[in-house]
C-alpha positions as CSV (number, residue, x, y, z in Angstrom):
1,X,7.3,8.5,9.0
2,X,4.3,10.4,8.7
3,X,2.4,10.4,5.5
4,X,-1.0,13.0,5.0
5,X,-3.8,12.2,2.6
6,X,-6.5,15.0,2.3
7,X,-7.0,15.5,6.5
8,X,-5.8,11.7,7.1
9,X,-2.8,10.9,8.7
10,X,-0.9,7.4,8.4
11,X,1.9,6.2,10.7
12,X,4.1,4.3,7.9
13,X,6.5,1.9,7.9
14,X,8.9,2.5,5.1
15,X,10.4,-0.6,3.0
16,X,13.6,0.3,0.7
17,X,15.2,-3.2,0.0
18,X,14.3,-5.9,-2.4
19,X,14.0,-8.1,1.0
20,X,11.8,-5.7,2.5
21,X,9.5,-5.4,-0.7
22,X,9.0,-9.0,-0.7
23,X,8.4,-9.4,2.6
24,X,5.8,-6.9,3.1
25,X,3.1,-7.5,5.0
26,X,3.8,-11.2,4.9
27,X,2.3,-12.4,8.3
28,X,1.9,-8.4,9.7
29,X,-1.3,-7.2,11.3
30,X,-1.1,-3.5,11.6
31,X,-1.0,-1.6,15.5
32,X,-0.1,1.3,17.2
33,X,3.3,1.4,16.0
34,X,2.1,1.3,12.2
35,X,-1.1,1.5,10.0
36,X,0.4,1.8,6.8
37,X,3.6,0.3,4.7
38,X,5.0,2.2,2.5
39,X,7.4,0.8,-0.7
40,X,10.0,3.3,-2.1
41,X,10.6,2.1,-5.4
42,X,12.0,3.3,-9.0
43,X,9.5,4.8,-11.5
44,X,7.4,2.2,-13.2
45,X,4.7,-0.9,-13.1
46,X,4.6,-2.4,-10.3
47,X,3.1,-5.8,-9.1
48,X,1.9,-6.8,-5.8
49,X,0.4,-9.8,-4.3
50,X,-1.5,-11.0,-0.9
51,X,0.9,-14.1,-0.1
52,X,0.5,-15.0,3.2
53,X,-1.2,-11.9,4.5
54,X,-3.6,-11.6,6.9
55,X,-5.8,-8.8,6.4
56,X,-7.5,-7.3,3.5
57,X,-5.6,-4.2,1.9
58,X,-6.0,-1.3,-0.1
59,X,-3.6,-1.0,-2.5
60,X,-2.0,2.5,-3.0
61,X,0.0,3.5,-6.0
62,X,1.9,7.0,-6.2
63,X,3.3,8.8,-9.0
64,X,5.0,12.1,-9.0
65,X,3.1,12.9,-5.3
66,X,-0.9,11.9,-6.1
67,X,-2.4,8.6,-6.2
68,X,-2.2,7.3,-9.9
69,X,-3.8,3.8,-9.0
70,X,-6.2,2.1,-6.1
71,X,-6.5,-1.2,-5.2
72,X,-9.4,-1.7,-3.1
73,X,-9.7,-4.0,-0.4
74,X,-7.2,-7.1,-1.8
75,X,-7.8,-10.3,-0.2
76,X,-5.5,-12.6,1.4
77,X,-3.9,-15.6,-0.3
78,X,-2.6,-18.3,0.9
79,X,-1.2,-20.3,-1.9
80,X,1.5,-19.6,-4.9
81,X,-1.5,-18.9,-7.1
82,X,-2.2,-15.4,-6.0
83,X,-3.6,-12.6,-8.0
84,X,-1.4,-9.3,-9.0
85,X,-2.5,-6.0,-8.1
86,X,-0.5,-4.0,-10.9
87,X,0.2,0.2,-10.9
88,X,2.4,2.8,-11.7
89,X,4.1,4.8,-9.8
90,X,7.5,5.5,-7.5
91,X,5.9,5.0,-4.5
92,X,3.4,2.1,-3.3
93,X,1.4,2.5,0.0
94,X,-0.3,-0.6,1.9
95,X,-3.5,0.4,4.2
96,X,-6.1,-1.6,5.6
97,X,-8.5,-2.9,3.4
98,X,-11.5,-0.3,3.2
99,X,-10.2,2.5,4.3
100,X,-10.1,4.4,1.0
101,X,-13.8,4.0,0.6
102,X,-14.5,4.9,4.5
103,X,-11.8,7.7,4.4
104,X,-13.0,9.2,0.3
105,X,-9.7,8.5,-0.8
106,X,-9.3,8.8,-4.4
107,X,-7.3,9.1,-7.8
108,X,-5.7,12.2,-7.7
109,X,-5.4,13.1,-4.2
110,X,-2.0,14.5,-3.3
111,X,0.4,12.6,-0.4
112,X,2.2,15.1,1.3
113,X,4.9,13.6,3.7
């Protein structure tokens, strides 16, 4: 799926289960087939952590089409003590860490898919 912030295009990967939510970007790097992961999930707050991931991401929380909620460049954890990155929204999309501050990404800015 193709996802469109402001003139930005993201080549998703799109994560429906429970499994597939926890999973993540557990051990993932992103490539040509994928640069973003994106979490269909039911209205609410939402928590996400870095266990076991490898890069740094931005954190992307969507409600009702617009981003309600950044996350900027999360770091990687390796242990059961990892931080929560916490939003609300329906919709949660992973990117590489930066790329909302390279890209001007910001509350507000409407997804179109």
């Amino acid at each position: 799926m193709i996802i469109k912030i402001n003139d930005n295009k993201f080549k998703v990967k799109v994560m429906m289960t429970s499994s597939q939510t926890q999973q993540g970007m557990m051990d993932k790097k992103f490539d040509k087939t994928f640069n973003g992961m994106l979490f269909l999930m039911k209205e609410g707050i939402h928590c996400f952590w870095m266990k076991d991931c490898i890069i740094p991401l931005d954190i992307i929380f969507i409600k009702d089409g617009k981003i309600f909620n950044i996350h900027h460049n999360c770091d990687p954890c390796q242990s059961d003590d990892c931080g929560n990155y916490c939003g609300e929204g329906d919709m949660i999309l992973e990117i590489k860490g930066g790329t909302c501050k390279r890209l001007d990404i910001k509350l507000d800015d409407t997804i179109i898919f």
